[in-house]
RODO-2510 file (C-alpha; in nm, 4 decimals, decimal comma):
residues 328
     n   res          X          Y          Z
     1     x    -5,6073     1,1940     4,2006
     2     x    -5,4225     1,3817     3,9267
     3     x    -5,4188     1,2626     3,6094
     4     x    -5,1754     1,2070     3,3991
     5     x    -5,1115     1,0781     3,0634
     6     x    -5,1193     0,7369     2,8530
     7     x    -5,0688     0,6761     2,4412
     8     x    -5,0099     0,3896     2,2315
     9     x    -5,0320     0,3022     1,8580
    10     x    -5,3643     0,3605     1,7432
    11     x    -5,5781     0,0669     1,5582
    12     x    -5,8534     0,1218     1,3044
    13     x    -6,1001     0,1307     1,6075
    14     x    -5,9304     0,4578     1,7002
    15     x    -5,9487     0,6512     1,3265
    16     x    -6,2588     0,8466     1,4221
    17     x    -6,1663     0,9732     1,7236
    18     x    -5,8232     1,0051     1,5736
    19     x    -5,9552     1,1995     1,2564
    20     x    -6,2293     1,4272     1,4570
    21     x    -5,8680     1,5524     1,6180
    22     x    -5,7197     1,6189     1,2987
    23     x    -6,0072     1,7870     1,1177
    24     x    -6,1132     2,0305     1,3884
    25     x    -5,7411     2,1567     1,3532
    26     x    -5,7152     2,1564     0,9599
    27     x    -6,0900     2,1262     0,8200
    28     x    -5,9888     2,1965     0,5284
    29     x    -5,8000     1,8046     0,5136
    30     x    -6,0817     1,6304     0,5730
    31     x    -6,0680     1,3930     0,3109
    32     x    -5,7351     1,2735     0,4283
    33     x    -5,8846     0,9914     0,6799
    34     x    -6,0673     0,8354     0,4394
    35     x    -5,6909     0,7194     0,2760
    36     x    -5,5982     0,5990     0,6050
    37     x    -5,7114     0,1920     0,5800
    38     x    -5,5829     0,1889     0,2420
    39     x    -5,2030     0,3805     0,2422
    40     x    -4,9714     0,3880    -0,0342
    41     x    -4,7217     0,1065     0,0198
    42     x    -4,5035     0,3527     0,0442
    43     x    -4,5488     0,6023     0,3026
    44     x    -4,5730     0,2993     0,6194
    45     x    -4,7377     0,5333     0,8577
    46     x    -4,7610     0,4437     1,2280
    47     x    -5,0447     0,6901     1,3854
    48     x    -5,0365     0,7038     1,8176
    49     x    -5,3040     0,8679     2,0093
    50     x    -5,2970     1,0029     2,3477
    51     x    -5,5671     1,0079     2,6888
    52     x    -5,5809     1,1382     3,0120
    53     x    -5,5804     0,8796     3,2718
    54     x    -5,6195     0,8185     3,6659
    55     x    -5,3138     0,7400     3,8393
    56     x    -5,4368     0,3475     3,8185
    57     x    -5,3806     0,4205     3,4114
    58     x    -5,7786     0,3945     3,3406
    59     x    -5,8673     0,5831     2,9991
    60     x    -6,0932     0,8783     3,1369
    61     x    -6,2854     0,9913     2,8000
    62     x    -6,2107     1,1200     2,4506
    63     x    -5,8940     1,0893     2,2984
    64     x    -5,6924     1,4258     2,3265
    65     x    -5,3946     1,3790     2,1302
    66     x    -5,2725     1,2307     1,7955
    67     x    -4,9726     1,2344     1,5915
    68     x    -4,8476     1,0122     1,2991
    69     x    -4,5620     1,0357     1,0699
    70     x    -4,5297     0,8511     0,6966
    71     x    -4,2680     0,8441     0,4512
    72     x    -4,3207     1,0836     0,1465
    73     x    -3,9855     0,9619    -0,0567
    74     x    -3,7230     0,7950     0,0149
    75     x    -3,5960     0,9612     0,3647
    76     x    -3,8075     1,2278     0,3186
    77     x    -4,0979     1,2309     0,6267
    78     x    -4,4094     1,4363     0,7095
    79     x    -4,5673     1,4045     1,0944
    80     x    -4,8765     1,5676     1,2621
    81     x    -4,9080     1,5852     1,6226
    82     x    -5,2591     1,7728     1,7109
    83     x    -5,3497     1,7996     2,0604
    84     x    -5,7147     1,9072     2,1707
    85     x    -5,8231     2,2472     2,1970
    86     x    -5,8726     2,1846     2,5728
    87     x    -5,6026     2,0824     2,6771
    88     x    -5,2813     2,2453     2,5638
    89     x    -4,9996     2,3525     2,7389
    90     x    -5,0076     2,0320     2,9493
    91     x    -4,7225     1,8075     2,7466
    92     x    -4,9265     1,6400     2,5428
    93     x    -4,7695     1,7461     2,2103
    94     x    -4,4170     1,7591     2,3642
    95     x    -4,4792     1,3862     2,4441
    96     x    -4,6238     1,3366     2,1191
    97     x    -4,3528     1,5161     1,9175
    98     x    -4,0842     1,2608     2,1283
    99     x    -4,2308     0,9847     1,9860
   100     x    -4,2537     1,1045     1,6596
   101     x    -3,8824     1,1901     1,6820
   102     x    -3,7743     0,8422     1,8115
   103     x    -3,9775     0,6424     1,5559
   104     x    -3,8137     0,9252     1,2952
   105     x    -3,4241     0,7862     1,3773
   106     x    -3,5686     0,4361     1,4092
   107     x    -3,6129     0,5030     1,0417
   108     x    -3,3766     0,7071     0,9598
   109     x    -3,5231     0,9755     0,8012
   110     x    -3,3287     1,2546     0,6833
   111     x    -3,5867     1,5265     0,6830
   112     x    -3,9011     1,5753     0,8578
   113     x    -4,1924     1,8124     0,7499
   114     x    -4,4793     1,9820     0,9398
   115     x    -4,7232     2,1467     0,8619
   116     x    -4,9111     2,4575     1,0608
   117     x    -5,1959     2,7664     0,9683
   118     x    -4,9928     3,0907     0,9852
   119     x    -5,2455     3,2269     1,2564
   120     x    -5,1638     2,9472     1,5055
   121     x    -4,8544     3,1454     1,7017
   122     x    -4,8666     2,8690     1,9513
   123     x    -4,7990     2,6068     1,6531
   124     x    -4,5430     2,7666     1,4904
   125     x    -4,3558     2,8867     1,7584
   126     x    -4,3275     2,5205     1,8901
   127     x    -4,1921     2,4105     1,5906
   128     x    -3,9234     2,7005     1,5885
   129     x    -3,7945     2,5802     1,9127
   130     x    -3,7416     2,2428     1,7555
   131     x    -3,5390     2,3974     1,4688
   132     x    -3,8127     2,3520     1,1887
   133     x    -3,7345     2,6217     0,9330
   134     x    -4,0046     2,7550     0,6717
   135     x    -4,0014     2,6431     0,3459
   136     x    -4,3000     2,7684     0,1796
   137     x    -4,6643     2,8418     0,1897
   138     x    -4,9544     2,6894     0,0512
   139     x    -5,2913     2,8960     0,0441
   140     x    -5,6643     2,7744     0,0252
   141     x    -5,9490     2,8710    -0,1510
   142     x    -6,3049     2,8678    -0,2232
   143     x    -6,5274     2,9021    -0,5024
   144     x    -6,9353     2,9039    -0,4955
   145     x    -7,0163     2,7986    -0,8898
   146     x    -7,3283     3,1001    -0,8736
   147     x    -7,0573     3,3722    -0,8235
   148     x    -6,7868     3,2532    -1,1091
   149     x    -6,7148     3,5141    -1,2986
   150     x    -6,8832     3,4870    -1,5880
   151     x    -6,6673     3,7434    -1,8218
   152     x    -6,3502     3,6307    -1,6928
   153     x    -6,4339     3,2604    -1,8122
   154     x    -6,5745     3,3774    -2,1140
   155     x    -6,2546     3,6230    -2,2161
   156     x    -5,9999     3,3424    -2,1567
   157     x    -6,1324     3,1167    -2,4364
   158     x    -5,9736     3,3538    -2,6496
   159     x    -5,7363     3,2190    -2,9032
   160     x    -5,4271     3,0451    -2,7595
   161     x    -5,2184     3,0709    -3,0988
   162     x    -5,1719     2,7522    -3,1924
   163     x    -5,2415     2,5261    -2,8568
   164     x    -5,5195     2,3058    -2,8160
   165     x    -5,7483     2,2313    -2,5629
   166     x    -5,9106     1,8658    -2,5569
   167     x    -6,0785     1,6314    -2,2275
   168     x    -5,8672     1,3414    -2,1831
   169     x    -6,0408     1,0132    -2,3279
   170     x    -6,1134     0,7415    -2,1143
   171     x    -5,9187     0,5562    -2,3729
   172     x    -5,6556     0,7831    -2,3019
   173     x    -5,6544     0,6826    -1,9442
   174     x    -5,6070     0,3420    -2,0576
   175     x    -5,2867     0,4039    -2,2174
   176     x    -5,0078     0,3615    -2,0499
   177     x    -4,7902     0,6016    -2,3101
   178     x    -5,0315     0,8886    -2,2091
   179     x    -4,9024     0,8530    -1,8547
   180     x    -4,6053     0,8207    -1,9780
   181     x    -4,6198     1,2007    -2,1644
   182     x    -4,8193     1,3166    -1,8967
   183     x    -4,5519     1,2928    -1,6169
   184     x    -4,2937     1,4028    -1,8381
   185     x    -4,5151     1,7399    -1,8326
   186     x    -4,5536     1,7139    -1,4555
   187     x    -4,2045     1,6949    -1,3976
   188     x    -4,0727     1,9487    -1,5860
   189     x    -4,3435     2,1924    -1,4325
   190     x    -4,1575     2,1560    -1,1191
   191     x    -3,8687     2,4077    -1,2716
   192     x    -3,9311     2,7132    -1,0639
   193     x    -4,1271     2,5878    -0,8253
   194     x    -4,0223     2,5439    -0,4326
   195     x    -3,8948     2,1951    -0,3260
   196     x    -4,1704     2,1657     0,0131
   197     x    -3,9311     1,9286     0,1362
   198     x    -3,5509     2,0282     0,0742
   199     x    -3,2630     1,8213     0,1583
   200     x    -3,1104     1,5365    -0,0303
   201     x    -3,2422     1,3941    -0,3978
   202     x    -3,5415     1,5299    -0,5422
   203     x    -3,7077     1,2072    -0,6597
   204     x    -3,8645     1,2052    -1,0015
   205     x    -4,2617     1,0819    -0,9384
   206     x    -4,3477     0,7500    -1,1360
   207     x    -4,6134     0,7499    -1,3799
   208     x    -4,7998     0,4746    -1,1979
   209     x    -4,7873     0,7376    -0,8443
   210     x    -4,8995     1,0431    -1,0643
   211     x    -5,1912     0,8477    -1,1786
   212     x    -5,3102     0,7392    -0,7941
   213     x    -5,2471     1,1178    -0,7400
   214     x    -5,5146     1,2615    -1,0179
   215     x    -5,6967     0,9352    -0,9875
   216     x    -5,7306     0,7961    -0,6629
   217     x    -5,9586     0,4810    -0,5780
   218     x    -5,8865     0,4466    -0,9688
   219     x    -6,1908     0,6969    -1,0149
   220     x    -6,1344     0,9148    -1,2961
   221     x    -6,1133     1,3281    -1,1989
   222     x    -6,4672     1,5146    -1,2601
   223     x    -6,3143     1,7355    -1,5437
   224     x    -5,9495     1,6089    -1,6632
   225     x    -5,8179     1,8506    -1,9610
   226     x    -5,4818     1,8431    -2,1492
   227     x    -5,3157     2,1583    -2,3669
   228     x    -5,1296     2,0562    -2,6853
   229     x    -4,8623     2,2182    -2,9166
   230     x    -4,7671     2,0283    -3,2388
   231     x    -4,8712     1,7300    -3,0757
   232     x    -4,6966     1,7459    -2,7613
   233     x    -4,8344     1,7954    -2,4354
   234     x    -4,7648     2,1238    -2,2619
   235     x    -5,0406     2,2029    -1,9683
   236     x    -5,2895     1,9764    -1,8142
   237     x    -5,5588     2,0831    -1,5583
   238     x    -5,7435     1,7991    -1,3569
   239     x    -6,0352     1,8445    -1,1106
   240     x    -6,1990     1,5327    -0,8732
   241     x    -6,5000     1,5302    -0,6598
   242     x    -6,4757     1,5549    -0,3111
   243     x    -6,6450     1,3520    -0,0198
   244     x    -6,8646     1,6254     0,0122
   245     x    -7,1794     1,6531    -0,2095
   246     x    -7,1566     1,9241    -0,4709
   247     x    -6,7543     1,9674    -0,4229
   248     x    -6,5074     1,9607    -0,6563
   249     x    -6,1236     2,0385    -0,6160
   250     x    -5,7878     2,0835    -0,7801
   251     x    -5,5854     1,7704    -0,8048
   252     x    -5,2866     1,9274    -1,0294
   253     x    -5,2586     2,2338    -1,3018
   254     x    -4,9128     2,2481    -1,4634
   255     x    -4,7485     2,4165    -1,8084
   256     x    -4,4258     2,3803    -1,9733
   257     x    -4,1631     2,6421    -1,8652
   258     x    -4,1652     2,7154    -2,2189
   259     x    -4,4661     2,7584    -2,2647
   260     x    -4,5811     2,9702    -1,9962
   261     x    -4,7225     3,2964    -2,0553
   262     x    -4,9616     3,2225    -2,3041
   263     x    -5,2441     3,2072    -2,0646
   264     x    -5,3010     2,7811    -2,0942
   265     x    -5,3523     2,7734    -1,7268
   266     x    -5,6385     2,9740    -1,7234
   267     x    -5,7721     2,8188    -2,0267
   268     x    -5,7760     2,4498    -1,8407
   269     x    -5,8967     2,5701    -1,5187
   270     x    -6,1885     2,7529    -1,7291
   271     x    -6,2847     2,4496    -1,8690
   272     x    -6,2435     2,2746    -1,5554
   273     x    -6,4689     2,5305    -1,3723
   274     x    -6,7445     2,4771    -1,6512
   275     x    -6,7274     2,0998    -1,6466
   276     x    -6,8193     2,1162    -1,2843
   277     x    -7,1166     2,3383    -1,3350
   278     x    -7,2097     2,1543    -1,5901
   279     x    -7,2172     1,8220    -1,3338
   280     x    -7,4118     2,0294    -1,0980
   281     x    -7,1332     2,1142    -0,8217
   282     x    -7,2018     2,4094    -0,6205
   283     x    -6,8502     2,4539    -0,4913
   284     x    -6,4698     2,3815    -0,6256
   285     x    -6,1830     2,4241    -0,3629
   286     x    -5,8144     2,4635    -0,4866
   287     x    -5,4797     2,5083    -0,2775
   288     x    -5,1567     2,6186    -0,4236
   289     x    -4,8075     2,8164    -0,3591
   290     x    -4,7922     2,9590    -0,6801
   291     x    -4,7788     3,3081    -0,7778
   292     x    -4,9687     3,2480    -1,0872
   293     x    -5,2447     3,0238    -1,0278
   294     x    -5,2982     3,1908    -0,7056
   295     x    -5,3728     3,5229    -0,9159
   296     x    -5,6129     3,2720    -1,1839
   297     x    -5,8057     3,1690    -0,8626
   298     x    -5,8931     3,5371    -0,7379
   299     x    -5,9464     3,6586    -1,1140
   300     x    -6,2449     3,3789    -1,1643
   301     x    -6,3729     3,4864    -0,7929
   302     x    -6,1740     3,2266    -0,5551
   303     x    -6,1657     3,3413    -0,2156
   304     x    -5,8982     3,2691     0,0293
   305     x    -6,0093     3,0319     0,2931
   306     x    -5,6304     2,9554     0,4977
   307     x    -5,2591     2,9968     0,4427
   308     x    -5,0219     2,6748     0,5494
   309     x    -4,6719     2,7126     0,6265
   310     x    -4,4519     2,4155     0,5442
   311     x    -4,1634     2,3492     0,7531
   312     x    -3,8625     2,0953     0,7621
   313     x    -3,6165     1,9692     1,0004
   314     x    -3,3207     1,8297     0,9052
   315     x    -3,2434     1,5140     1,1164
   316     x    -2,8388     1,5104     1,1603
   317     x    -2,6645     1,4571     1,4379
   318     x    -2,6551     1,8166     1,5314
   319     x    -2,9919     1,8328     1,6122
   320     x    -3,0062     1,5407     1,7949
   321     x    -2,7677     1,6231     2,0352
   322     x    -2,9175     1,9405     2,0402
   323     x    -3,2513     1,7826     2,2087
   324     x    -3,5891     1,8235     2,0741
   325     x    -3,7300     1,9418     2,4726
   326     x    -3,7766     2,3204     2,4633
   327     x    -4,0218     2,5095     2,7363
   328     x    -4,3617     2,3182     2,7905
***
């Protein structure tokens, strides 16, 4: 009998299967299904899974598709639809992607992101046929602890001409005005960097939301490090553990516009790096689109593990009479 295909909504039941899916396409997000029985209030996500089934609509195995989509601001959406690596080219994802799209307008979002490695053709040309256009690219790496560069670490403690370099307090972290500085500094980092998700308002991030960001489970980062001029904040560099024993990675590094230049990045990641040998990690991980961190990471001995293109669709009315079908 052929077989043909059945999805629903997933329950919690189904996050294992859901996540092995996920991680075997992107391993290096594999601390994203730990978030998923606890997501910010914000982001509603509804996750569907797919099987094969017998014509009588009996599950036959392993589930061999997934998607989900979740609000990231506003009308602002991101979506995933992995299919198994056995069994493309047979609709799945097409199907998938549909009911992504209708629970999209049910919503109305006005943008929707994805997310693909720039190796998988298949991927990306999928996501051209649906008119998702590239907006930037983020790129991974690695670094083993016992091949830091020593004499780069050790040459950017140099002097920074009159900018500090402290660990943020845990009484700090208690203070709602440091927050309160601290996002200031995040958010005017953004100047010059590319909006992953263009189209409509920027929204400012909240003070409470960049605290869950650098602090999730409420868990303060490994290494956490703040740069200071005349007693105002201008770079910060934060660093959490990962699920994985020994691993550390980059939550956030960000300077002033104004005071960029001076080499404060590499300064906080330094101390970063240190603070995590000194807590006995073996590896720290780091992802970014930016030009200048990207060159801090190879000069301490990163190496580059993936590159992700971003991509966005608007949703108007063009594109929806347009049709989201494309070859199979």
């Amino acid at each position: 009998m052929d077989l043909v295909l059945t999805h629903r909504e997933i329950e919690a039941a189904d996050f294992d299967a859901a996540a092995r899916l996920l991680v075997a396409a992107y391993p290096y997000r594999s601390h994203e299904p730990a978030s998923w029985h606890a997501p910010a209030p914000h982001e509603r996500p509804r996750r569907w899974g797919a099987w094969l089934a017998d014509g009588a609509e009996r599950s036959c195995g392993e589930m061999v598709g997934y998607a989900s989509l979740w609000i990231v601001e506003e009308r602002k959406c991101r979506f995933d639809v992995v299919v198994h690596s056995q069994c493309l080219r047979q609709g799945i994802g097409r199907a998938l992607f549909d009911i992504v799209m209708r629970e999209a307008r049910t919503i109305d979002a006005a943008t929707l992101q994805s997310r693909a490695i720039d190796s998988d053709a298949d991927a990306l040309a999928f996501l051209a046929r649906r008119a998702f256009r590239e907006t930037m690219r983020m790129f991974g790496f690695v670094l083993d602890l016992s091949r830091l560069n020593r004499h780069v670490l050790e040459a950017s403690e140099a002097s920074l001409d009159g900018v500090s370099i402290c660990a943020v307090t845990f009484e700090r972290i208690l203070d709602p005005r440091f927050w309160d500085e601290l996002t200031d500094l995040h958010e005017a980092a953004q100047d010059g960097w590319p909006d992953p998700d263009p189209g409509g308002r920027r929204v400012s991030m909240p003070p409470a939301a960049l605290r869950t960001m650098l602090m999730p489970n409420d868990i303060p980062p490994l290494a956490f490090f703040v740069a200071s001029r005349s007693d105002r904040l201008v770079g910060y560099s934060a660093l959490g553990r990962r699920r994985t024993e020994g691993e550390a990675q980059f939550a956030a590094t960000a300077v002033r516009p104004d005071a960029r230049g001076r080499g404060i990045a590499t300064v906080l990641r330094a101390r970063c790096l240190k603070a995590a040998y000194s807590a006995g990690c073996t590896t720290v991980r780091s992802a970014s689109g930016s030009a200048p961190l990207i060159g801090i990471n190879k000069r301490f001995g990163f190496r580059q593990t993936h590159c992700e293109v971003r991509l966005v669709r608007a949703m108007d009315a063009t594109a929806s009479r347009r049709g989201d079908c494309g070859p199979p």
